[in-house]
N, C-alpha and C positions, 0 to 999 in steps of 0.2 A: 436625099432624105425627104421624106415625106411628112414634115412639120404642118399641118395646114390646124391643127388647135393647139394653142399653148394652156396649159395651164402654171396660174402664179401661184404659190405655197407662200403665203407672208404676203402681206399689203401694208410696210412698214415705207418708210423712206425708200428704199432700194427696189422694196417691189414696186411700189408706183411707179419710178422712173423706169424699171423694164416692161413692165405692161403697158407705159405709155409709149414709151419710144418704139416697142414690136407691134404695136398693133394695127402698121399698115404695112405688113411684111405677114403676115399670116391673117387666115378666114378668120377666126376666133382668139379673140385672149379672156382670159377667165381667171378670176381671184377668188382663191380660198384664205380666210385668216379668223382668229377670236374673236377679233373686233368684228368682223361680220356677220357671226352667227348671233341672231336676234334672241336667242335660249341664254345666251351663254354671259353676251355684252352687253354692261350699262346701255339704254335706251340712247343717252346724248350720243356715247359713241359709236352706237351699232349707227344711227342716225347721220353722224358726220362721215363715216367712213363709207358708206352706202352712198350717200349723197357724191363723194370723191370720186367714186367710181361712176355713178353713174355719167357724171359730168364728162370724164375724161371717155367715155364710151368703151368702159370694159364692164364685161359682166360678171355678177359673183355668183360662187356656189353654195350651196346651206350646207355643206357638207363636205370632207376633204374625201369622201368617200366618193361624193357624184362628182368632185375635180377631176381626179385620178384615174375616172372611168372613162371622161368623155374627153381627156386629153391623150393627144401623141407625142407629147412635148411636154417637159413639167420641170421648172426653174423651183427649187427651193432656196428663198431668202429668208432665214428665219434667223431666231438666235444662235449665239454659237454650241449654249445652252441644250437647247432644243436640236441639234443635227442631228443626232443620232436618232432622236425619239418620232419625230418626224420620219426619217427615213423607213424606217420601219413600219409606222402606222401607214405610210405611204404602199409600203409592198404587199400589203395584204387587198388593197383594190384596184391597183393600177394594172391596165392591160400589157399582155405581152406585147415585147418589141417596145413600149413606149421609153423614150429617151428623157434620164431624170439628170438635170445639171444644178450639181450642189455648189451654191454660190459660197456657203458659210465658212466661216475663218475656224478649221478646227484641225486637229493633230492627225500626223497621215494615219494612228493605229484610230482615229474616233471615224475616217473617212473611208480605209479599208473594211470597217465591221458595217457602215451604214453600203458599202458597195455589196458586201456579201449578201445582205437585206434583197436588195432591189434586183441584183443578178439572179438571185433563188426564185426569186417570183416572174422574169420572164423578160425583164427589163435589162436598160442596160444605161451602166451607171456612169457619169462622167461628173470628175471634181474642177474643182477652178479656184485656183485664186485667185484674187481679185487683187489686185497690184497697188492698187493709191485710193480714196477716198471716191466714190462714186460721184456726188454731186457737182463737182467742176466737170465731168467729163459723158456724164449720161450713158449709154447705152454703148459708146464708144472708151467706157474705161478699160484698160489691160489688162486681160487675163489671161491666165494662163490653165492649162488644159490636161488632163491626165485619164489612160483610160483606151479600153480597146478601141472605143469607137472616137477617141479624140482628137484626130484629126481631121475624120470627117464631119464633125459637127464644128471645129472651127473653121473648114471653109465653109459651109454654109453659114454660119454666124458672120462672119465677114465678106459675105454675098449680103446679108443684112443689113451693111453698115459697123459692124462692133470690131472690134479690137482681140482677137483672142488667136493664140499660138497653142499647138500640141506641145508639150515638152515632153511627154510619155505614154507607152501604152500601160504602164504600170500605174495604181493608185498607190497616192502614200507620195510623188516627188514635185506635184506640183503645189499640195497643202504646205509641205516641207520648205519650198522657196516659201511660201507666204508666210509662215511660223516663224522662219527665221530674221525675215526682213520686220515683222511684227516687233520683235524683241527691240529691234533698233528705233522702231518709227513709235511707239507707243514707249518706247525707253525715253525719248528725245522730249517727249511730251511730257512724262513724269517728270524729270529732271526741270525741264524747263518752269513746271507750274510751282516745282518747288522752290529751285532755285530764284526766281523773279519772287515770288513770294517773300521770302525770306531776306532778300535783298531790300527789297519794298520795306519791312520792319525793322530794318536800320537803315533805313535813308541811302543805300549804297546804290542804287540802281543805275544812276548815269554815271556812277565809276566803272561800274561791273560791266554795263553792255557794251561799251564801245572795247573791253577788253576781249570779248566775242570776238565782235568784227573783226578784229585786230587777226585775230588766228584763223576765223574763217569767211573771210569778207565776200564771200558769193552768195552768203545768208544775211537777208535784210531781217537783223534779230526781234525789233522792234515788229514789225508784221509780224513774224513767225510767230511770236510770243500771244501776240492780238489770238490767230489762227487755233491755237493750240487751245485757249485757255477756253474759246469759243467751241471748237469739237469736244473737247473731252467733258463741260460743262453741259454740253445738248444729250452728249454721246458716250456719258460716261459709265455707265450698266455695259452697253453694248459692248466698248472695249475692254471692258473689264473683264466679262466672259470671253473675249476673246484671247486674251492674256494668259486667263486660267489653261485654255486651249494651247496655246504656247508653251506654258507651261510642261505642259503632259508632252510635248513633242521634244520637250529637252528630255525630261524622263523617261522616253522612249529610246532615245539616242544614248540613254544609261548614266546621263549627268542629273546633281541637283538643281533646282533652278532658281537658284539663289536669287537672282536677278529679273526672271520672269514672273515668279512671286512677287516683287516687290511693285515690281511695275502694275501687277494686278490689283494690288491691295490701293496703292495711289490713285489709280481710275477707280474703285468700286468709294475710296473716300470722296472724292470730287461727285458723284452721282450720288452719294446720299446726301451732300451738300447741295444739290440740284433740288432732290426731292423736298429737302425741308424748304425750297424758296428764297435759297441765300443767294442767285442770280436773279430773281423775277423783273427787278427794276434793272438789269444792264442792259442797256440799249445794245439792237443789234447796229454792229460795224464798230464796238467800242474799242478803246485798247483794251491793255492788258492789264491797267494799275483798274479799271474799274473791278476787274473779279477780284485779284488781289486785294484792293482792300474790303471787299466783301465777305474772303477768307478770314483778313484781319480783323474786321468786326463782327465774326460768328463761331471768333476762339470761344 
């Protein structure tokens, strides 16, 4: 494969860590996102995120238009929100042949429509789930790969350095693992913020946890709990929409998502509890009684 410009769709948390980790594996990496467009974004942050980029030696584009054009390579990391919308603004200027790898957590029918998009226009579309939390694991986190040309772009991704398995030529089975496993991993987190929580407001918490361990003693609950209440408190918008995503992949499979719903509505409340500044003061590395009682004094 002849990767020699990447272009990044998103300069969020995840895009930075792929543009910074590929960008001594190909001639060019280049960043498209809002925050960069100096028309579009507050001045502080067109300002900080220009400056990001420039320090880490990637260049941006003013335009998703001149991304699109002048890459052979193009990683979308956007919201989950945004995949489809994206995917399509994308196909109207990207060149043929160019290789588009959707990083975003969305349902295989939102992955299948955003692939029809990109194959129309000359491209060729490859999905991925992305297996575990990017940050511990950087450019080497697990994905998974779907897609006519998905095998050959995870050997090459892993001539890279990165982690990534074909599991199909089909779109629609590797967003599918990642939906499903969603359900459980962002389920784990909802249950956990509620339950510590509510534990917390009657004093039960050192009876309660150690009855965890009890059942599942390969889980140190007490960190997980730390971990949990820390992602979905930074990251809780993004999982949220991701959930809604989940959601729609139960719906697709012809069930309600009684469960996936629920899970979404828990992260989108924790992230408007972000936004009003009910964590500002939690020190990072805190546990987990710090948020909780930050919930509890912002009933």
């Amino acid at each position: 494969m002849n990767l020699d410009s990447m272009g990044m769709i998103g300069y969020g948390e995840v895009g930075k860590i792929f543009a910074n980790g590929l960008k001594s594996q190909v001639a060019r990496v280049q960043a498209w996102d809002l925050k960069l467009d100096p028309l579009t974004a507050p001045p502080a942050v067109h300002a900080q995120e220009q400056a990001h980029a420039d320090q880490s030696g990637v260049r941006t584009c003013v335009s998703l238009q001149v991304l699109c054009e002048t890459s052979d390579f193009i990683i979308s990391a956007v919201t989950a929100s945004n995949t489809l919308a994206v995917a399509k603004d994308a196909s109207r200027h990207l060149r043929p042949g160019t290789i588009f790898l959707d990083l975003n957590s969305a349902s295989p029918g939102t992955k299948q429509q955003a692939a029809a998009a990109i194959d129309a226009a000359g491209g060729h579309y490859v999905e991925a789930g992305v297996m575990t939390s990017v940050p511990p694991y950087g450019i080497r986190v697990p994905m998974l790969l779907g897609g006519a040309k998905a095998a050959a772009l995870a050997d090459q991704l892993c001539a890279w350095g990165m982690d990534a398995k074909a599991v199909s030529a089909d779109i629609g089975v590797a967003s599918a693992i990642k939906m499903c496993r969603s359900v459980m991993i962002k389920g784990l987190e909802a249950l956990v913020i509620e339950s510590y929580t509510t534990a917390r407001q009657y004093g039960v918490e050192d009876h309660m946890i150690p009855t965890l361990a009890e059942t599942f003693p390969s889980i140190d609950w007490q960190q997980t709990g730390a971990y949990f209440f820390s992602r979905v408190a930074q990251h809780g918008q993004r999982r949220a929409e991701e959930m809604r995503e989940a959601a729609n992949t139960v719906r697709e499979a012809g069930f309600t998502p009684f469960m996936a719903a629920a899970i979404a509505d828990k992260q989108s409340w924790m992230a408007q509890h972000s936004r009003a500044g009910v964590f500002a003061d939690v020190a990072k590395g805190a546990p987990w009684q710090d948020y909780a009682d930050r919930l509890l004094k912002a009933r």
